[in-house]
DRENDO-1510 file (C-alpha; in Angstrom, 1 decimal, always signed):
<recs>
REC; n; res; u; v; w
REC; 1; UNK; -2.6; +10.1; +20.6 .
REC; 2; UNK; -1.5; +5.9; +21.0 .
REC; 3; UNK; +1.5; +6.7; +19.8 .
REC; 4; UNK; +3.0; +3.6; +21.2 .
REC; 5; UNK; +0.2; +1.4; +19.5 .
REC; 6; UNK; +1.8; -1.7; +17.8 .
REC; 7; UNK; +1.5; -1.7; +14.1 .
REC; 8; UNK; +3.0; -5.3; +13.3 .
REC; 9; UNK; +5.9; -3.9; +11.0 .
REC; 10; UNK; +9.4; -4.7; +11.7 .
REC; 11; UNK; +11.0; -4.7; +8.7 .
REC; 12; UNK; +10.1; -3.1; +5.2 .
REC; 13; UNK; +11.2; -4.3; +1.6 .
REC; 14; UNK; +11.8; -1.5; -0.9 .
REC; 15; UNK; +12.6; -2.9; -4.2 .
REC; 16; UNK; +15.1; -0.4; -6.2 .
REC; 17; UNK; +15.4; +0.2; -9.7 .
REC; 18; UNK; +17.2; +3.9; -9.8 .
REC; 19; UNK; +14.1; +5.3; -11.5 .
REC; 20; UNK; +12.9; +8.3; -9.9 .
REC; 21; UNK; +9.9; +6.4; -8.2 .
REC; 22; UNK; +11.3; +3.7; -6.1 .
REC; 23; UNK; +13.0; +7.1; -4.5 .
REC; 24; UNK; +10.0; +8.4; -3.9 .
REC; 25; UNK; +9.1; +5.1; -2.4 .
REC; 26; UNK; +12.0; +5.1; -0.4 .
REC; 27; UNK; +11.2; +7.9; +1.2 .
REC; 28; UNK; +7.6; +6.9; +2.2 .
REC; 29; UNK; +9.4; +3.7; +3.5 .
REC; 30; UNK; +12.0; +5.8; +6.1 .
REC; 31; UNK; +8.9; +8.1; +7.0 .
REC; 32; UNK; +7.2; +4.9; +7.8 .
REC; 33; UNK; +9.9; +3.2; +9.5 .
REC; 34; UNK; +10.8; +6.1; +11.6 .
REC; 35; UNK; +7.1; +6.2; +12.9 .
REC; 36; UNK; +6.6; +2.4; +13.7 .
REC; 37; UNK; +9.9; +1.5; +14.6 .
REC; 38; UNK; +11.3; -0.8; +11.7 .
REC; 39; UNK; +14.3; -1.6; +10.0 .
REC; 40; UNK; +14.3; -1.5; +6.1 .
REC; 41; UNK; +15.7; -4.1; +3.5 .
REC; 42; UNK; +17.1; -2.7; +0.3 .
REC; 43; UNK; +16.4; -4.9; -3.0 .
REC; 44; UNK; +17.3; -4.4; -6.4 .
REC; 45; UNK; +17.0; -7.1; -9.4 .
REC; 46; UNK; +18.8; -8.4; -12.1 .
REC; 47; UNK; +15.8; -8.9; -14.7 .
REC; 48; UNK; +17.3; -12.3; -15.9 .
REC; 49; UNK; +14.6; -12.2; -18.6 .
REC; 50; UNK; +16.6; -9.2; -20.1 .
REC; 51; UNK; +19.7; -10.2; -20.0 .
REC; 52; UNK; +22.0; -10.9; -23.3 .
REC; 53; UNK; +25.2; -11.2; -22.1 .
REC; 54; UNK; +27.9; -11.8; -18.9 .
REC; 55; UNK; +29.0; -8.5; -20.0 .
REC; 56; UNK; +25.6; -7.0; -19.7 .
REC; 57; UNK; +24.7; -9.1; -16.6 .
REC; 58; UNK; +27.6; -6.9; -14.6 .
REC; 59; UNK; +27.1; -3.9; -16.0 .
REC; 60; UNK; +23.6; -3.7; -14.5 .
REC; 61; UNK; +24.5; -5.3; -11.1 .
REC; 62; UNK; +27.7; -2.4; -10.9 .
REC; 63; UNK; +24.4; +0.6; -11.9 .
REC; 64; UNK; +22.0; -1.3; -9.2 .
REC; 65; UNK; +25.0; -2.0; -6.2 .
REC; 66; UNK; +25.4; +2.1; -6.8 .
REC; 67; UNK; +21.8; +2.6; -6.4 .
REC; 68; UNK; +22.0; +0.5; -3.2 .
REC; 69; UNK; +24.0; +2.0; -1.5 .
REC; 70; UNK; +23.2; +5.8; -2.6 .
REC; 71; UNK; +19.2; +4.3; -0.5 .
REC; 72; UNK; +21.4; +2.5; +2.2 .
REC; 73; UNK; +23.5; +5.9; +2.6 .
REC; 74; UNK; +20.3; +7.6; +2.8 .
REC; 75; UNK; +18.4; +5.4; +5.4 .
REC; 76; UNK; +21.7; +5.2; +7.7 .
REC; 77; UNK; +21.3; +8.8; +8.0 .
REC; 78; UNK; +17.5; +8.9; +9.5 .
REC; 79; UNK; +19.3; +6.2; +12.1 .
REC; 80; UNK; +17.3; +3.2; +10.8 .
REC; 81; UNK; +18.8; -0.1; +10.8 .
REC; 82; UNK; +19.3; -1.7; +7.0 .
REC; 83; UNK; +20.4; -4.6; +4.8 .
REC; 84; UNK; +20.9; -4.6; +1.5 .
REC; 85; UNK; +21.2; -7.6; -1.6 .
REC; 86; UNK; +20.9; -7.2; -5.9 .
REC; 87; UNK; +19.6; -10.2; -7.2 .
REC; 88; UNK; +19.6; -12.2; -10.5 .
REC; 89; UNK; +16.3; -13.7; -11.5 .
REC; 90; UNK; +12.8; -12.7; -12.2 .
REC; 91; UNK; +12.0; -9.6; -10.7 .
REC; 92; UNK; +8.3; -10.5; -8.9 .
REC; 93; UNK; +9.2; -13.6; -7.9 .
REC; 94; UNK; +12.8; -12.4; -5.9 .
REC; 95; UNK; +10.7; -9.6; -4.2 .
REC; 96; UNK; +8.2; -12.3; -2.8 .
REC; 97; UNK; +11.1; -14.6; -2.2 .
REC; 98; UNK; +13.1; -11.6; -0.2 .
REC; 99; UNK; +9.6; -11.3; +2.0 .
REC; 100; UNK; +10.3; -14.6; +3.2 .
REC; 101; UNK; +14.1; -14.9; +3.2 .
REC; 102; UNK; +14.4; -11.4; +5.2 .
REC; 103; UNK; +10.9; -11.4; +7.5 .
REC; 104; UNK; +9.8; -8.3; +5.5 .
REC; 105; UNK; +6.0; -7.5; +6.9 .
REC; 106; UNK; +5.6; -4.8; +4.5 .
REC; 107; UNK; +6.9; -3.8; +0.4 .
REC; 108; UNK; +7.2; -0.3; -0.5 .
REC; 109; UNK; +7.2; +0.5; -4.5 .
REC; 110; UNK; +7.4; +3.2; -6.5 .
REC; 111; UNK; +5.0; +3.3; -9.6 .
REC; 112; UNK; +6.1; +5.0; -13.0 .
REC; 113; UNK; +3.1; +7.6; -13.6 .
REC; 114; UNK; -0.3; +7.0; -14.5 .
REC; 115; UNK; -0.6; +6.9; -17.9 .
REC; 116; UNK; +0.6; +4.4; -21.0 .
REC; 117; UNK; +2.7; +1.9; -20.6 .
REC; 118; UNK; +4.7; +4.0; -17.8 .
REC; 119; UNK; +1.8; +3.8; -15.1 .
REC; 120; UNK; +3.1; +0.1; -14.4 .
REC; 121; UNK; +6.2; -0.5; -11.9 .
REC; 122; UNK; +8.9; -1.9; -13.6 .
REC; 123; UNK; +6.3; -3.4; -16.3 .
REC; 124; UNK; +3.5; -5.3; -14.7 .
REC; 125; UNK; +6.1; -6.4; -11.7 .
REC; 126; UNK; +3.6; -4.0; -9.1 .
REC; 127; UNK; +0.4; -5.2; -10.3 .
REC; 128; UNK; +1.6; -8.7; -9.7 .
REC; 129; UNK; +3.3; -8.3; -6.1 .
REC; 130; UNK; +0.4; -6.3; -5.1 .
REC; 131; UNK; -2.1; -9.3; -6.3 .
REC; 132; UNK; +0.3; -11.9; -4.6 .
REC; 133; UNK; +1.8; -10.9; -2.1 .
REC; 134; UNK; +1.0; -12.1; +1.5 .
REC; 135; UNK; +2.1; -8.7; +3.2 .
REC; 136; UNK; +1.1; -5.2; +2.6 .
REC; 137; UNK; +2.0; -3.4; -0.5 .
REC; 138; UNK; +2.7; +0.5; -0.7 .
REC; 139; UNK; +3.0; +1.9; -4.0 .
REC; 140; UNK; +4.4; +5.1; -4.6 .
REC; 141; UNK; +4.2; +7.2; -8.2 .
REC; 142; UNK; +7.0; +9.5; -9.2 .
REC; 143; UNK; +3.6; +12.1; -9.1 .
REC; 144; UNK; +2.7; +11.5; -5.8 .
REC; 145; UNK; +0.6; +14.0; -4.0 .
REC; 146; UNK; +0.6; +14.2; -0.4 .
REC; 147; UNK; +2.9; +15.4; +2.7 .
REC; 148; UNK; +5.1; +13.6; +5.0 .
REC; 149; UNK; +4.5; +12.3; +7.9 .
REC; 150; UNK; +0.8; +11.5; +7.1 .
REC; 151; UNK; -2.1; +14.1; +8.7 .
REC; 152; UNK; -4.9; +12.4; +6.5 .
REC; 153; UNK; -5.7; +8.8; +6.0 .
REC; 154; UNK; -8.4; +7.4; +3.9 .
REC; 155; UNK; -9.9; +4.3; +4.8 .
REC; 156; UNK; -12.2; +2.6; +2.1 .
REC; 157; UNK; -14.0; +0.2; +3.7 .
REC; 158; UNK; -17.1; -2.7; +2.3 .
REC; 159; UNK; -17.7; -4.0; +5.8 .
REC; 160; UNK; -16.7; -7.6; +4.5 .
REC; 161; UNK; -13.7; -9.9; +6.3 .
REC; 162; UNK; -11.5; -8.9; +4.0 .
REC; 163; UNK; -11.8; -5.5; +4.3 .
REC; 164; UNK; -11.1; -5.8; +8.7 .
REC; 165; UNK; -7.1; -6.0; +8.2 .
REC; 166; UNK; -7.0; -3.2; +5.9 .
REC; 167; UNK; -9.6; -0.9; +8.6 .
REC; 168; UNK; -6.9; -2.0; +11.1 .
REC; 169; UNK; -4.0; -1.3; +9.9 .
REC; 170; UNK; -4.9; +2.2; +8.7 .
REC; 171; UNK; -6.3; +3.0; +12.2 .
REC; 172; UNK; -2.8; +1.4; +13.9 .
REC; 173; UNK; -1.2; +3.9; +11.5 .
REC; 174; UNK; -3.1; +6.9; +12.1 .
REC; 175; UNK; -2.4; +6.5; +16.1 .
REC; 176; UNK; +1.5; +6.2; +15.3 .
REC; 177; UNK; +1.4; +9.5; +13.2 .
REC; 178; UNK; -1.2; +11.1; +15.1 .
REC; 179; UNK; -3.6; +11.3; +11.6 .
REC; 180; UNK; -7.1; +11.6; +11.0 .
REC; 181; UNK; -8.9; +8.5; +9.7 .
REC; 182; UNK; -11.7; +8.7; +6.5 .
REC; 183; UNK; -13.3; +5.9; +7.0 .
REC; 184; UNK; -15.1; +5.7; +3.4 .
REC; 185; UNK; -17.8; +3.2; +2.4 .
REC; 186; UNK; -19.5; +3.2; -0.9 .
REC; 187; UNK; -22.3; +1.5; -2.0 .
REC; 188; UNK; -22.4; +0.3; -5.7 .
REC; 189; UNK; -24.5; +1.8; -7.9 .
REC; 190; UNK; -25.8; -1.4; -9.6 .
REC; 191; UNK; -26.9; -1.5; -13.4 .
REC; 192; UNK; -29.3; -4.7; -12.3 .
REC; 193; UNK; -30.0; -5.4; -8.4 .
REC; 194; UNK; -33.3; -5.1; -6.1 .
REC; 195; UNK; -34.2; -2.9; -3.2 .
REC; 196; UNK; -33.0; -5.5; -1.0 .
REC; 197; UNK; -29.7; -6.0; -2.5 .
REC; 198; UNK; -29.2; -2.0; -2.4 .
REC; 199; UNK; -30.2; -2.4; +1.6 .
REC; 200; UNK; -27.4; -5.0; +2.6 .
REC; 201; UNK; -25.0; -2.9; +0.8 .
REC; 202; UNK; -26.4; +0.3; +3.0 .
REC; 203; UNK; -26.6; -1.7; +5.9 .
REC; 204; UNK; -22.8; -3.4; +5.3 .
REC; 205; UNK; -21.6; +0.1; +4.3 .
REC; 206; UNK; -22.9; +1.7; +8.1 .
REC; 207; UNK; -21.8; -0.9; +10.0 .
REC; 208; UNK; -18.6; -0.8; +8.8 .
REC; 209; UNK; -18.1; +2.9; +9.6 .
REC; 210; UNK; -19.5; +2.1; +13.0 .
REC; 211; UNK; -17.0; -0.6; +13.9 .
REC; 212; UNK; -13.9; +1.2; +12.2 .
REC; 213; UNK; -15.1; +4.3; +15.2 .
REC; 214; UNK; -15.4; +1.6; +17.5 .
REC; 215; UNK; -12.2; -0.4; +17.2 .
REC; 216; UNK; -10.3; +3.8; +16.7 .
REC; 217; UNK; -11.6; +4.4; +20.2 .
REC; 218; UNK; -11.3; +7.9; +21.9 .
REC; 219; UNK; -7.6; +8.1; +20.9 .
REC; 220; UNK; -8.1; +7.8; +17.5 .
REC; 221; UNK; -10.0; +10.8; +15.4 .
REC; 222; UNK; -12.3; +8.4; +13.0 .
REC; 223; UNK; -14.6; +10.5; +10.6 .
REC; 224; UNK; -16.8; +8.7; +8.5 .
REC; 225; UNK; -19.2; +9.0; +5.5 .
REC; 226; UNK; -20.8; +6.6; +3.1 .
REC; 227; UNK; -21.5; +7.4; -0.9 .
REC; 228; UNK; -22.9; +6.0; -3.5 .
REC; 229; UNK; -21.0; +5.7; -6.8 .
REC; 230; UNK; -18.6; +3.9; -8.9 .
REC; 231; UNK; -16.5; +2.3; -6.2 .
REC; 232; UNK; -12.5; +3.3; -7.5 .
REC; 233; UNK; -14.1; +7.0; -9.1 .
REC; 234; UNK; -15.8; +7.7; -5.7 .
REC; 235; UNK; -12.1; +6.5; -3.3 .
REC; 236; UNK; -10.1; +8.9; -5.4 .
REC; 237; UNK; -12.9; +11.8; -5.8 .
REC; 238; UNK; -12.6; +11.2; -1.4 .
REC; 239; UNK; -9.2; +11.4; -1.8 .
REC; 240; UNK; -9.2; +14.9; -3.0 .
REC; 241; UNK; -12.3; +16.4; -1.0 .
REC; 242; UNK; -10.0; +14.8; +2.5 .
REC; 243; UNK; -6.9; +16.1; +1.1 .
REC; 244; UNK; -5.7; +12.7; +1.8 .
REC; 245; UNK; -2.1; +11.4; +2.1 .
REC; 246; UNK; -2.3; +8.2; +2.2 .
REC; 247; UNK; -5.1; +5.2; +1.2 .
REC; 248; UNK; -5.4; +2.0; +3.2 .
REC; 249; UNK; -7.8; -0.3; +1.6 .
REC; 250; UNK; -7.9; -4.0; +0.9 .
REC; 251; UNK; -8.5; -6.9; -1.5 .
REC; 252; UNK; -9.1; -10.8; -2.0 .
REC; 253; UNK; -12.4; -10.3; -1.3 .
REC; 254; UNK; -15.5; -13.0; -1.7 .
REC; 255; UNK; -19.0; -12.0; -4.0 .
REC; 256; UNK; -21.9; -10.2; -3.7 .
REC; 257; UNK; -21.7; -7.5; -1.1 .
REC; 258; UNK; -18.2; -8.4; +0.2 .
REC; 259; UNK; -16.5; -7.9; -3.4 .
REC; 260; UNK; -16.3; -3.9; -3.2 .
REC; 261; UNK; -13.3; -3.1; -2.1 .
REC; 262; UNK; -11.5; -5.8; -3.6 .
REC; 263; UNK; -9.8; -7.4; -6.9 .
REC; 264; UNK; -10.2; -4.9; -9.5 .
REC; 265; UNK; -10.9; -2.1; -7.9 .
REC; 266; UNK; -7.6; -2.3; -5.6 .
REC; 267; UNK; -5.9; -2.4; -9.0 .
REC; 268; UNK; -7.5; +0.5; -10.7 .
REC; 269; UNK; -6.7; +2.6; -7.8 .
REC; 270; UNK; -2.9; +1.5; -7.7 .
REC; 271; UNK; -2.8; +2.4; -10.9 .
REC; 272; UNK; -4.9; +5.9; -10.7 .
REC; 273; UNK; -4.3; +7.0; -7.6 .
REC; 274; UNK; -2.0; +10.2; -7.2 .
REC; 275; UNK; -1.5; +9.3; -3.9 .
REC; 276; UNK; -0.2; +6.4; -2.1 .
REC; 277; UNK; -2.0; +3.5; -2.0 .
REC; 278; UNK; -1.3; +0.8; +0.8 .
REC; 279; UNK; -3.1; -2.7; -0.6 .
REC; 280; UNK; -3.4; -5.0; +2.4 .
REC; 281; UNK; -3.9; -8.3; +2.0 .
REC; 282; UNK; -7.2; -10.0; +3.1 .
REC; 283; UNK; -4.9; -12.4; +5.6 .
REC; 284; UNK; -1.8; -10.3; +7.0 .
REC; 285; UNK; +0.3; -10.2; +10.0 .
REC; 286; UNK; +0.7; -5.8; +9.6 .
REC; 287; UNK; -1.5; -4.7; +12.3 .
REC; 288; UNK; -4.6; -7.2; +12.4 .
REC; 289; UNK; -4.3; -8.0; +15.9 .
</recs>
């Protein structure tokens, strides 16, 4: 096993809200941290758009400086260095700020379920970091399925550019926790498209698999399979044949054969996953090297 193989993540941002799900992120984020050697920064905001009154304004902060340090308390105890700071403003926008302002190379976010109006974090604040943000996302239901620290890790995979930091990543994590990759490629089925156009898809979809094995090595267990389907049913249909516990796949992708794993189907597996989903960003620092 690599153990020692270098990930690219020092420091994770968990945003708080006391709901049951940014614990549930929380603990995915010390798991993490304990694995790849990072410290963790503790967020929680103020939604200034809510806000009626001074009164009201302190109220919240006194709930949210609780639920700070309740995490803090908690992340002290697995011996992992952390900072802490509640926030007035709007809540997307001080997340990305605190990426910046505190070096954070990945956010980890709990989700609210995955149905109604409750499978959004905090509202639409997790669809919008994930489609923003310039580090990688984790988000976390309150439903998660899955165990701790992670044995199986699916890889979905188009073979485009974009797709490379999120095949890296997940392979950088496997060798940290000693997991088994699924690399995963599925090719489209298409309503209107030509033989050829099926072809590049095949052809993107096996060399993809083939360079994930490559770049894993012989340290690395790398199993591979390629399927046709609807791209986001077919990733979480993998999910439960692997028995996976976590997914690694990426977005901001391009057209035509490098738009699979990308855009909207990133988003429909956030928000129907019931596992973790780790969005990486097309360019990232978090193991792309």
């Amino acid at each position: 096993m690599s153990d020692r193989v270098d990930v690219g993540i020092d420091r994770i941002l968990v945003p708080l809200d006391g709901h049951e799900a940014a614990a549930s992120a929380l603990d995915h984020a010390i798991t993490l941290a304990e694995n790849v050697d990072a410290g963790i920064h503790l967020l929680s905001v103020v939604d200034a758009y809510r806000l009626k009154s001074v009164d009201q304004r302190r109220s919240i902060e006194a709930e949210l400086e609780d639920v700070i340090a309740d995490a803090a308390a908690a992340v002290q105890t697995a011996e992992i260095p952390v900072t802490t700071a509640v926030e007035v403003g709007f809540p997307h926008k001080e997340i990305l700020n605190a990426v910046a302002d505190h070096d954070a190379d990945l956010i980890a976010m709990g989700t609210r379920g995955r149905t109604g109006l409750d499978r959004h974090l905090l509202g639409s604040v997790a669809e919008k970091v994930v489609r923003l943000s310039t580090v990688p996302v984790l988000t976390v239901g309150d439903d998660a399925v899955g165990t701790r620290p992670y044995r199986n890790i699916l890889v979905p995979t188009d073979g485009s550019d974009a797709a490379q930091p999120a095949e890296r990543l997940g392979i950088a994590l496997a060798g940290r926790f000693g997991a088994t990759v699924h690399a995963l490629s599925v090719v489209p089925e298409l309503r209107i498209g030509s033989r050829e156009t099926e072809d590049a898809y095949e052809a993107a979809s096996r060399d993809a698999i083939e360079r994930m094995k490559e770049h894993g090595g012989e340290n690395t267990d790398i199993r591979g399979g390629i399927e046709h389907g609807v791209p986001h049913r077919t990733i979480l249909d993998h999910c439960d044949a692997v028995d996976a516990d976590l997914i690694v796949l990426g977005t901001h992708g391009r057209t035509g054969v490098e738009r699979f794993v990308l855009g909207s189907v990133a988003e429909k597996v956030v928000r129907l996953a019931e596992r973790p989903v780790l969005v990486v960003p097309a360019r990232t620092g978090g193991g792309t090297d």
